[in-house]
C-alpha positions as CSV (number, residue, x, y, z in Angstrom):
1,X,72.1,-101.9,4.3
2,X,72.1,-98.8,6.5
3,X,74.7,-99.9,8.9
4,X,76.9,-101.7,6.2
5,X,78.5,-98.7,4.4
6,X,82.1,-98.5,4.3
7,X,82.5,-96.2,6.2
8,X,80.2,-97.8,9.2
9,X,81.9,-100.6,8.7
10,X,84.2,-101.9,11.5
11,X,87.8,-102.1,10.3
12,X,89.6,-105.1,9.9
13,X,91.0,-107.4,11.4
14,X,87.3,-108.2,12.6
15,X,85.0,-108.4,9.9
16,X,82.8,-110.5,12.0
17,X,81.9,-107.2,13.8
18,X,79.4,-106.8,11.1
19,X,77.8,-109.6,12.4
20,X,78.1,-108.8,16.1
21,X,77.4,-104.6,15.6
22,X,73.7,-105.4,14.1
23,X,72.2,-107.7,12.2
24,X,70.5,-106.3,9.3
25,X,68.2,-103.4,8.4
26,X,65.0,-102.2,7.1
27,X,62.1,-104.2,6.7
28,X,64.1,-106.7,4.7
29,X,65.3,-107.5,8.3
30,X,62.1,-109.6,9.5
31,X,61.4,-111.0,5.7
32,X,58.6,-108.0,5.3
33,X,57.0,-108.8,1.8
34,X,59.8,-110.7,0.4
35,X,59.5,-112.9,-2.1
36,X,60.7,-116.4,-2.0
37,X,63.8,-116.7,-4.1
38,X,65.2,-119.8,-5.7
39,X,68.7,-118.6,-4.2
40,X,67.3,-118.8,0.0
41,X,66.8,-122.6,-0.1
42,X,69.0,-124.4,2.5
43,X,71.5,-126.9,1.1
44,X,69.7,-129.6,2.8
45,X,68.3,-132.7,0.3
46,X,70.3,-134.5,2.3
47,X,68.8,-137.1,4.8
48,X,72.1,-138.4,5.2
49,X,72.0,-139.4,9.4
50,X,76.0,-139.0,9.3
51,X,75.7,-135.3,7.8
52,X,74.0,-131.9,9.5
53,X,73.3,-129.3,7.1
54,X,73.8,-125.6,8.4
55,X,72.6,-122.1,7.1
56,X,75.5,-119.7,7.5
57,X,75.9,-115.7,7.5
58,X,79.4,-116.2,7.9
59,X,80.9,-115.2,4.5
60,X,83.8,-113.1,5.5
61,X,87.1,-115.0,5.8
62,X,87.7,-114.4,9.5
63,X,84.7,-116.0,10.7
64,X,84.4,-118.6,8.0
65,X,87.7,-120.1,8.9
66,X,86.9,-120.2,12.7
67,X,83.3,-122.0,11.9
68,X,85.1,-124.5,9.6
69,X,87.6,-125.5,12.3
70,X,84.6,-125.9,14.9
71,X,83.0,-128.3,12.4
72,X,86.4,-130.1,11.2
73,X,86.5,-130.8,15.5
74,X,83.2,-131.7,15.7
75,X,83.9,-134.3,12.8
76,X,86.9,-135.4,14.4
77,X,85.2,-136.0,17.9
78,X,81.4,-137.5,16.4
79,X,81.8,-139.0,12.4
80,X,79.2,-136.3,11.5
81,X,80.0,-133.8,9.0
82,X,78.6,-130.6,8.5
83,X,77.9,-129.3,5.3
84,X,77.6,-125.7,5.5
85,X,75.9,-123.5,3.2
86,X,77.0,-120.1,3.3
87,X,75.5,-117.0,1.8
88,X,76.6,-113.1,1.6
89,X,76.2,-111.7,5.2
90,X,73.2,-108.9,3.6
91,X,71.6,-111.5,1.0
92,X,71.5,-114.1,4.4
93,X,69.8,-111.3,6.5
94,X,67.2,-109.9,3.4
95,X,66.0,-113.7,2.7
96,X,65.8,-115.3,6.2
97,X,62.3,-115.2,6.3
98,X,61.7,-116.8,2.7
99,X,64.5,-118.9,4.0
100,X,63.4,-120.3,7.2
101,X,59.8,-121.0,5.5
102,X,61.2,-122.5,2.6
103,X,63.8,-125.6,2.7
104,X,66.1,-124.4,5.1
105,X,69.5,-126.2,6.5
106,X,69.5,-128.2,9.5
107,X,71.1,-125.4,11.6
108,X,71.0,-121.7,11.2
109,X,73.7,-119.0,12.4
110,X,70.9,-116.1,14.0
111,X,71.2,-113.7,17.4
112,X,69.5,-114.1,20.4
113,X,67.3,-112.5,22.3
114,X,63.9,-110.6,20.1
115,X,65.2,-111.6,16.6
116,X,64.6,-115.0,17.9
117,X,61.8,-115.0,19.7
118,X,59.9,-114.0,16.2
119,X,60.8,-116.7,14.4
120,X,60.0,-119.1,17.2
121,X,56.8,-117.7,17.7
122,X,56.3,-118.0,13.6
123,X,56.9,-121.4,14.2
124,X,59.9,-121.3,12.0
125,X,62.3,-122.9,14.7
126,X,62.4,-126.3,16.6
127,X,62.8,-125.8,20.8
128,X,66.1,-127.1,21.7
129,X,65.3,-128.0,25.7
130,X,66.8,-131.5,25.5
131,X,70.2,-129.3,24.1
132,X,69.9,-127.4,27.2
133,X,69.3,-130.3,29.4
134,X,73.0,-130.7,28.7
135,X,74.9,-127.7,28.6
136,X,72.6,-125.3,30.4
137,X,75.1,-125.9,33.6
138,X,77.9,-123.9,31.2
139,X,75.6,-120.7,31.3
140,X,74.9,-117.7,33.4
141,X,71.1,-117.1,33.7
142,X,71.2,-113.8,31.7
143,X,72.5,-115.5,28.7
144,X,69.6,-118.4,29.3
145,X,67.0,-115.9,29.0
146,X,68.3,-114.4,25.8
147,X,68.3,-118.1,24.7
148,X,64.2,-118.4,25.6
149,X,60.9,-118.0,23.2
150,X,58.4,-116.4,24.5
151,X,56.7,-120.1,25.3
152,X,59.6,-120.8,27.7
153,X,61.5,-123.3,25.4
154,X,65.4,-122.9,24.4
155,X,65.7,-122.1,20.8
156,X,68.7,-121.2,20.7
157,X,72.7,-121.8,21.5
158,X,75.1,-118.7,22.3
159,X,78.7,-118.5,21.0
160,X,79.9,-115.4,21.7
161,X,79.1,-112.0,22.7
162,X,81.0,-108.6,23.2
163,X,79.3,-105.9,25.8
164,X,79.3,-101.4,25.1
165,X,80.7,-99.6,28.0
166,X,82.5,-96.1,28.3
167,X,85.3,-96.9,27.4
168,X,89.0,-94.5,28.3
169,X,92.4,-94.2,28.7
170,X,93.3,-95.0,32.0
171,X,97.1,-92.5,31.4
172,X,94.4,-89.4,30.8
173,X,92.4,-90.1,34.0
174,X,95.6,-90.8,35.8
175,X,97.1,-87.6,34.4
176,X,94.1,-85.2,35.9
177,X,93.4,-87.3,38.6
178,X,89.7,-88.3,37.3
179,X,87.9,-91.3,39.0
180,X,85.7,-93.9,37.4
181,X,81.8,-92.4,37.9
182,X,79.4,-95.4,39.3
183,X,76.7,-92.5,39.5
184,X,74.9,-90.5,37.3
185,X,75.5,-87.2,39.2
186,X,79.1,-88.2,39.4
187,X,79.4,-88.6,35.6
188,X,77.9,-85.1,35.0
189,X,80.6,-83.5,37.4
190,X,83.1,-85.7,35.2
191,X,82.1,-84.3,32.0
192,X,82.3,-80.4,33.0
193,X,85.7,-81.1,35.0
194,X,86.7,-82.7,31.1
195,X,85.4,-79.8,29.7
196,X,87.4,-77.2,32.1
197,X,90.4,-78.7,31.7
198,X,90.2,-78.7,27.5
199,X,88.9,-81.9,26.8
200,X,85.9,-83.2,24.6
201,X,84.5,-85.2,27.5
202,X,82.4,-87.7,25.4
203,X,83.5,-88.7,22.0
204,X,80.3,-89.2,19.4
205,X,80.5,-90.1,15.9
206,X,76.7,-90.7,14.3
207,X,77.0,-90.8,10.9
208,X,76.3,-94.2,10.3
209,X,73.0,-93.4,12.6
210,X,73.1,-96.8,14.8
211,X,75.8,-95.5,17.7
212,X,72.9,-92.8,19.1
213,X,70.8,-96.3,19.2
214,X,73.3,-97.5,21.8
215,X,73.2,-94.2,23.9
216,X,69.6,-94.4,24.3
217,X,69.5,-98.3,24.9
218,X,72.0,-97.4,28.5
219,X,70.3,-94.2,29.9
220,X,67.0,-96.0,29.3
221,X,67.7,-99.1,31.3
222,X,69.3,-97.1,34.0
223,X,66.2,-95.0,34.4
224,X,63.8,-96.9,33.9
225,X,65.1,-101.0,34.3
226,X,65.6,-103.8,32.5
227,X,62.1,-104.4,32.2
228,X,60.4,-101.3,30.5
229,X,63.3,-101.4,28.2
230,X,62.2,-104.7,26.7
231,X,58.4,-103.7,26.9
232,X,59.1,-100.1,24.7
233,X,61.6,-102.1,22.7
234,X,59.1,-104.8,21.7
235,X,56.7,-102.0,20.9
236,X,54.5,-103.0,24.0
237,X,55.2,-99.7,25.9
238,X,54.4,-96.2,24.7
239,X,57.3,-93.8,23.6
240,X,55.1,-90.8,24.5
241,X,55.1,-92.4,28.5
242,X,56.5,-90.2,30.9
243,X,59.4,-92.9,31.8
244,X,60.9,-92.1,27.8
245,X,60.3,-88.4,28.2
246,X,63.0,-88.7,31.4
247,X,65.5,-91.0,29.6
248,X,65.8,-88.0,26.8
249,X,65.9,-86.0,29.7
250,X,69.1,-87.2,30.8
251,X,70.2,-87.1,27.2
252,X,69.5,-83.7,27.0
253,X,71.4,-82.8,30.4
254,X,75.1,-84.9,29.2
255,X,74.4,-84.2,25.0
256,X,76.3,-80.4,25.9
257,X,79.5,-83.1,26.5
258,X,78.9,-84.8,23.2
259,X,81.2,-84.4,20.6
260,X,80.0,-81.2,18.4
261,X,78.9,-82.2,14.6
262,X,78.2,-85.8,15.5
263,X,75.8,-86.7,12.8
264,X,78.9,-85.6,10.3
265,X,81.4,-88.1,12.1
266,X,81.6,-91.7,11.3
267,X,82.2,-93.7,14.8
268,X,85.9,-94.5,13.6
269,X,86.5,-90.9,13.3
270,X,85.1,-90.6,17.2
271,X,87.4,-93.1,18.5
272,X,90.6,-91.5,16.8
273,X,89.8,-88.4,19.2
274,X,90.0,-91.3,22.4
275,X,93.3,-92.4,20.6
276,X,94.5,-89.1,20.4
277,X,93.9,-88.4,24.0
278,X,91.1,-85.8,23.1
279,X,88.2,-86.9,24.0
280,X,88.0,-88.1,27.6
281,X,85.3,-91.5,27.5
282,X,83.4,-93.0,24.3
283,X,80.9,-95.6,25.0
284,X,80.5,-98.2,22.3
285,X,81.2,-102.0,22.0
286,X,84.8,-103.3,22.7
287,X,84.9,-103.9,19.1
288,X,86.7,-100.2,19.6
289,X,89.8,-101.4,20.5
290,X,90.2,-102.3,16.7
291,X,91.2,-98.4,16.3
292,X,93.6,-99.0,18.2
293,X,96.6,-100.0,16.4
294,X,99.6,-98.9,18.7
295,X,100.3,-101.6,21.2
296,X,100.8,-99.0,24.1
297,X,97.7,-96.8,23.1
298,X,95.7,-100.7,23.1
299,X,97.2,-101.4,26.8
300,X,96.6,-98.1,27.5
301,X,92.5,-98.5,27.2
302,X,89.7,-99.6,29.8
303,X,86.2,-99.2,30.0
304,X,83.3,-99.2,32.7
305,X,79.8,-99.7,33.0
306,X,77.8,-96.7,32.5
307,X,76.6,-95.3,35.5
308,X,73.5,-96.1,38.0
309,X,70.9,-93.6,37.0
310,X,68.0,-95.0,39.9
311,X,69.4,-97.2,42.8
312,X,66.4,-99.0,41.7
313,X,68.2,-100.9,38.8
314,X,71.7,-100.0,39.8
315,X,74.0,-101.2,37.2
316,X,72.7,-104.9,36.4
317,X,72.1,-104.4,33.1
318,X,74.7,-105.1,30.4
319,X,74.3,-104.4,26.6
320,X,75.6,-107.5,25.1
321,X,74.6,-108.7,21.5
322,X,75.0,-112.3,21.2
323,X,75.0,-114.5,18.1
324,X,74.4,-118.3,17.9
325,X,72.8,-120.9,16.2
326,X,69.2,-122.0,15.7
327,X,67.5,-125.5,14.4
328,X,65.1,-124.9,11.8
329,X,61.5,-126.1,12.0
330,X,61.9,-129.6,10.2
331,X,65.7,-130.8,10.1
332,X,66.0,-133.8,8.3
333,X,69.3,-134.6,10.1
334,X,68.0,-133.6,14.1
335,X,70.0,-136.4,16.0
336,X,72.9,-135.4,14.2
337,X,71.8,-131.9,14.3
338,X,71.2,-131.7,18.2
339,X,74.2,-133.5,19.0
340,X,76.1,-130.3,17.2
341,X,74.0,-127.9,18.6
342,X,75.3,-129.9,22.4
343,X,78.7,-129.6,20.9
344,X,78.4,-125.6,20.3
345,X,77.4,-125.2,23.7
346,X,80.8,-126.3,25.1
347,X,83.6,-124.3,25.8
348,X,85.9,-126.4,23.6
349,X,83.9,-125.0,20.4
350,X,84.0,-121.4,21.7
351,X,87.7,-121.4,22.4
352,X,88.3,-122.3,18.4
353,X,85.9,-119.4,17.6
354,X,88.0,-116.8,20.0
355,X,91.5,-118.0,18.6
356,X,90.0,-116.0,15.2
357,X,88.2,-113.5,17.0
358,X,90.0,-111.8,20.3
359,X,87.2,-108.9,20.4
360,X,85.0,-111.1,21.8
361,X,84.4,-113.3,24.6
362,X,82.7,-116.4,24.9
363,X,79.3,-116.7,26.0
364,X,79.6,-120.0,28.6
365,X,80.8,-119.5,32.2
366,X,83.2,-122.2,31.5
367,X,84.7,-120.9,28.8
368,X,89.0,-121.3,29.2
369,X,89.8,-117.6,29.7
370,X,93.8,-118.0,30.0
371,X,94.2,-116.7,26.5
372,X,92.1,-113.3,26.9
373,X,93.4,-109.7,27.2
374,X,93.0,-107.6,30.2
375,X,89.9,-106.2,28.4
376,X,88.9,-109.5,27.1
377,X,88.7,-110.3,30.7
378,X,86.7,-107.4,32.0
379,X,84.0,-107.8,29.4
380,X,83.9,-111.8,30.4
381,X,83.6,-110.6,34.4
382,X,80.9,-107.5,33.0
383,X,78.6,-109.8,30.9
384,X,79.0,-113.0,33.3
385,X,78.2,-110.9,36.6
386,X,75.3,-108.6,34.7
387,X,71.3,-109.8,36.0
388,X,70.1,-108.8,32.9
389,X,71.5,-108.9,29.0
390,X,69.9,-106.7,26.0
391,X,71.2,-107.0,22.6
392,X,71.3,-103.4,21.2
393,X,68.2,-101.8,20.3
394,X,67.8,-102.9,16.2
395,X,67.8,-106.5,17.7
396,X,65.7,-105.7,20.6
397,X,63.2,-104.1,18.7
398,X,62.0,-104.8,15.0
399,X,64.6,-103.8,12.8
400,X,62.4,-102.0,10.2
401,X,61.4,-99.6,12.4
402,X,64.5,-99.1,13.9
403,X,65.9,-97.8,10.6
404,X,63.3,-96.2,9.5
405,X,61.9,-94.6,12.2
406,X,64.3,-94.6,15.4
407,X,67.9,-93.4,13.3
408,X,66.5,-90.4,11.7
409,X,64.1,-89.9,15.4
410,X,67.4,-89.9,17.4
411,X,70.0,-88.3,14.9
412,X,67.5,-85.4,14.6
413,X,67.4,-85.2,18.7
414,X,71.2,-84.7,18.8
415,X,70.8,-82.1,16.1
416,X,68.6,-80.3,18.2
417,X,67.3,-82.3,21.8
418,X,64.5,-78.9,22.1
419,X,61.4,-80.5,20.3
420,X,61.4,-84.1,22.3
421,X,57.7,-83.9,23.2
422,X,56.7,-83.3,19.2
423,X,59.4,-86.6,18.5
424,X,58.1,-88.7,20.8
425,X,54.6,-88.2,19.3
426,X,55.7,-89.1,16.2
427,X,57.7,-92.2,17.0
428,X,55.0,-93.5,18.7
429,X,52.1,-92.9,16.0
430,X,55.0,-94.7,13.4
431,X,55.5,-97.4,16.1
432,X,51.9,-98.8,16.2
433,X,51.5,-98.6,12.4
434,X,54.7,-100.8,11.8
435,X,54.1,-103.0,14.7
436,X,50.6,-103.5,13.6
437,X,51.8,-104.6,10.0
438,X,52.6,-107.8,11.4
């Protein structure tokens, strides 16, 4: 998978990020054309009332150990065991369509937002409302969108989520007196002082081609809202409209900032130049912190919210992917199988999850936040407070044509941002061809 290479991938002690950074990639990642293998069946034969079958993507250790002490509590508390069924993280991603149409588990592991709007609207999914009926109090109404199909109905259940910000060393901005930018104006004069005074203002590694996906996804929503975002994302919107032409606009005015050579530069390689007090900001996920591995350089690092670009839409959108769970079309267990999906919605089973996991938060409002870190803490406040939530663009959008069409699109823009009229064109002629392939 494109974003799955060693060196994209996340460093330990988080090998859940792989989960949380993307999903999956190519046109593997909506089941285009894949046959139905004997190995994507769900464990599920069982009609046992006292037993819930779930399909899990879960197969590195960190995360596996956390699920099986939810379930072991969720035993403990209702008599109902959950026999989980876990495949490799890629394999789970490539065969979910075959999957979810074949004889899937009771409950799946998927992400919110887009990727599971399509399989609701496939009919591959059963509405959850009486779920939400009971823990929809728990949740901001951001994070109850993301958990709506198109139809209106709840398909899915949230666990946790982790938002991309700028992210820098609060001993560097105290050293040359920098302030935070809330403006976009304000964050251009930031860069250029940066750049005066020897810095590389914005670290950028694209190697792996997905980080450019998350610049685009946050000067897009500033400039154009919430809204339009979701609309271009979903392929609804044109990428040759005038609004996309002024997001690469605004690229094209900060990319002199970037990091030189980013399409050589794996994103780990970026962040070692905010660990070495370098580069002056790096947006990405909070899944950064993982680089670093000094206490005092870890206490040392804070993030913001990238700047308004229009007062229009301010700063109320937060990029947050956010996985959960799902019930499949025809569970043959769905008391047992609602009253887990009631019992992943509480902040109990989220605090298990985080004691494994401390780069993430928790997705409830109630969620217990005594044990988080300072940053743990600001990205709870950020994604809690934000109106809106998107999920990063290759799970906002169809995943096939992100990787085939939007990674090269965007790494060849940083290479050279001149030709974005001739881009967009293209983008936009592959967009309705792989949108129209159904």
């Amino acid at each position: 998978m494109h974003h799955l290479s060693p060196s994209g991938r996340p460093a330990l002690p988080s090998p859940s990020r792989r989960t949380l950074l993307r999903g999956m990639g190519g046109a593997a990642a909506l089941g285009a054309g894949i046959p139905l293998l004997s190995a994507c069946g769900g464990s599920g034969t069982a009609a046992d009332p006292k037993t819930v079958t779930l399909g899990s993507n879960a197969s590195d250790a960190v995360p596996k150990k956390a699920f099986a002490e939810i379930y072991a509590a969720f035993k403990k508390q209702s008599g109902i065991t959950v026999d989980v069924n876990t495949k490799d993280h890629n394999t789970f991603q490539e065969q979910i369509n075959s999957y979810l149409q074949g004889t899937p588990d009771d409950v799946f592991n998927w992400f919110a937002g887009y990727r599971m709007q399509f399989f609701a609207a496939k009919k591959l999914a059963t509405p959850i409302d009486d779920v939400w009926q009971k823990i929809g109090g728990d949740f901001p109404d951001a994070m109850k969108a993301l958990s709506k199909g198109e139809d209106g109905k709840y398909y899915f259940v949230p666990l946790y989520t982790y938002p991309w910000a700028l992210f820098y060393r609060k001993s560097v901005f105290q050293q040359h007196g920098y302030t935070v930018p809330t403006t976009w104006d304000q964050l251009v004069a930031l860069c250029r002082q940066m750049k005066k005074d020897g810095l590389v203002p914005v670290a950028f590694g694209d190697k792996d081609a997905w980080p450019a996906l998350g610049t685009f996804d946050q000067i897009n929503f500033r400039t154009n809202g919430y809204d339009f975002h979701v609309e271009l994302m979903a392929g609804k919107a044109s990428w040759t409209d005038a609004k996309v032409r002024k997001t690469f606009d605004h690229w094209a005015e900060i990319l002199p900032y970037h990091q030189d050579g980013a399409v050589g530069r794996t994103w780990q390689d970026a962040a070692q130049t905010l660990v070495s007090k370098k580069a002056g900001m790096y947006l990405l996920g909070t899944f950064v912190a993982q680089q670093f591995t000094n206490q005092a350089d870890a206490d040392d690092l804070d993030f913001f919210a990238f700047p308004e670009i229009d007062p229009a839409h301010g700063q109320d959108t937060v990029e947050a992917p956010t996985d959960g769970f799902m019930l499949s079309k025809a569970p043959k267990s769905k008391a047992s199988a609602v009253q887990l999906l009631e019992y992943l919605g509480t902040p109990e089973a989220e605090a298990i999850y985080l004691k494994a996991d401390p780069s993430v938060v928790a997705a409830s409002s109630k969620a217990d936040t005594s044990s988080y870190t300072a940053l743990q803490k600001k990205a709870y406040a950020m994604i809690s407070g934000a109106k809106h939530l998107t999920q990063f663009m290759d799970r906002d959008s169809r995943p096939d044509f992100t990787s085939t069409v939007m990674q090269p699109a965007l790494q060849k823009f940083v290479r050279d941002p001149k030709g974005i009229d001739g881009l967009l064109t293209s983008i936009e002629r592959q967009k309705k061809t792989i949108f129209a392939s159904g």
